[in-house]
C-alpha positions as CSV (number, residue, x, y, z in Angstrom):
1,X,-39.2,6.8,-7.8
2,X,-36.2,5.9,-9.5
3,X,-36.1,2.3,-10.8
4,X,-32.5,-0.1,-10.4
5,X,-32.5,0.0,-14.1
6,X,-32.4,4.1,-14.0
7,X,-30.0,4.2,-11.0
8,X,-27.5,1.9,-12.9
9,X,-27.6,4.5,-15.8
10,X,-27.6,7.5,-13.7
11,X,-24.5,5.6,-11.8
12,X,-22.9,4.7,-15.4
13,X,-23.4,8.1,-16.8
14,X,-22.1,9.9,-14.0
15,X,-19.1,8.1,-13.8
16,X,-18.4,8.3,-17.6
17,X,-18.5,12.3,-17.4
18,X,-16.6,12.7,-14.0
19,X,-13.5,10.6,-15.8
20,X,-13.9,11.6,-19.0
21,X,-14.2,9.1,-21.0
22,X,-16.8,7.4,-23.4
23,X,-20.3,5.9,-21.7
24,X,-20.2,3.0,-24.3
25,X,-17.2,2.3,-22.4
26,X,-18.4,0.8,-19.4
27,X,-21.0,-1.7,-18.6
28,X,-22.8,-2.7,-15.3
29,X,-20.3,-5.9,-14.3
30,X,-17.6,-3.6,-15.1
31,X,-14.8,-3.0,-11.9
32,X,-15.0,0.7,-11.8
33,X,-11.5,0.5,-10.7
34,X,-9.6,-1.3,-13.3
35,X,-11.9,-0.1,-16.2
36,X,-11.6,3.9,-15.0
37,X,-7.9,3.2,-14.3
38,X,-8.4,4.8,-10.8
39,X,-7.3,4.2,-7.4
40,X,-9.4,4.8,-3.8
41,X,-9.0,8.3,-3.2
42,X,-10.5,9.0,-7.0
43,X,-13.0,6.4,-6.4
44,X,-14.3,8.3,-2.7
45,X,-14.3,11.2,-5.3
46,X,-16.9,9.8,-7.5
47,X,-18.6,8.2,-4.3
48,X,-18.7,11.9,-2.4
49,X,-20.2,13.3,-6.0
50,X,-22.8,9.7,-6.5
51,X,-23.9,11.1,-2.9
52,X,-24.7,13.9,-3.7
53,X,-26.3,13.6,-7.1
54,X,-28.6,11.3,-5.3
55,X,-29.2,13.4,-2.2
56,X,-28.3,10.0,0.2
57,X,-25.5,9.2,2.2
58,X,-23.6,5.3,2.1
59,X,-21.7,4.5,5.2
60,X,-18.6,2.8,4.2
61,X,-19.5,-0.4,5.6
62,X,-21.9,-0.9,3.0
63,X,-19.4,0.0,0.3
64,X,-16.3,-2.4,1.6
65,X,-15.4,-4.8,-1.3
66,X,-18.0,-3.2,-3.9
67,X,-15.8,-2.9,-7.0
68,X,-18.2,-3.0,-9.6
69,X,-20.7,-0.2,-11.2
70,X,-23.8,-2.7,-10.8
71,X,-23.2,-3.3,-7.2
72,X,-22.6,0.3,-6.4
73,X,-26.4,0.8,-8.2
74,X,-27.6,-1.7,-6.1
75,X,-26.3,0.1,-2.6
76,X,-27.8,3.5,-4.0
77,X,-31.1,2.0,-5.1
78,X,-31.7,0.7,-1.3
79,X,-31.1,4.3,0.0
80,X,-33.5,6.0,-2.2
């Protein structure tokens, strides 16, 4: 089983490679949003592919108002 500390760096590495850009970039308390320089349609994108990577589903109502990469390892971590 997957610990929160390897579910962070799964979230942070994924994210990295799906936008391109360097994983020494981001951190955990990081808003995926502002720091990715995306909006909610590409952030549903990373979600759909965080999903699958995973092999779990989130229903949005535990994602409304999550904003940063630490939180969004936190929701996966409790569907694994």
């Amino acid at each position: 089983m997957m610990t929160s500390h390897d579910t962070l760096s799964e979230v942070l590495k994924l994210a990295a490679a799906h936008f391109s850009v360097p994983r020494e970039q981001l951190t955990p308390d990081d808003d995926f949003f502002k720091t990715l320089g995306i909006n909610s349609l590409q952030a549903l994108d990373l979600l759909t592919r965080l999903e699958q990577h995973f092999h779990i589903e989130l229903p949005d109502y535990e994602l409304q108002g999550v904003s940063d990469f630490r939180t969004l390892a936190e929701r996966i971590q409790s569907r694994l």
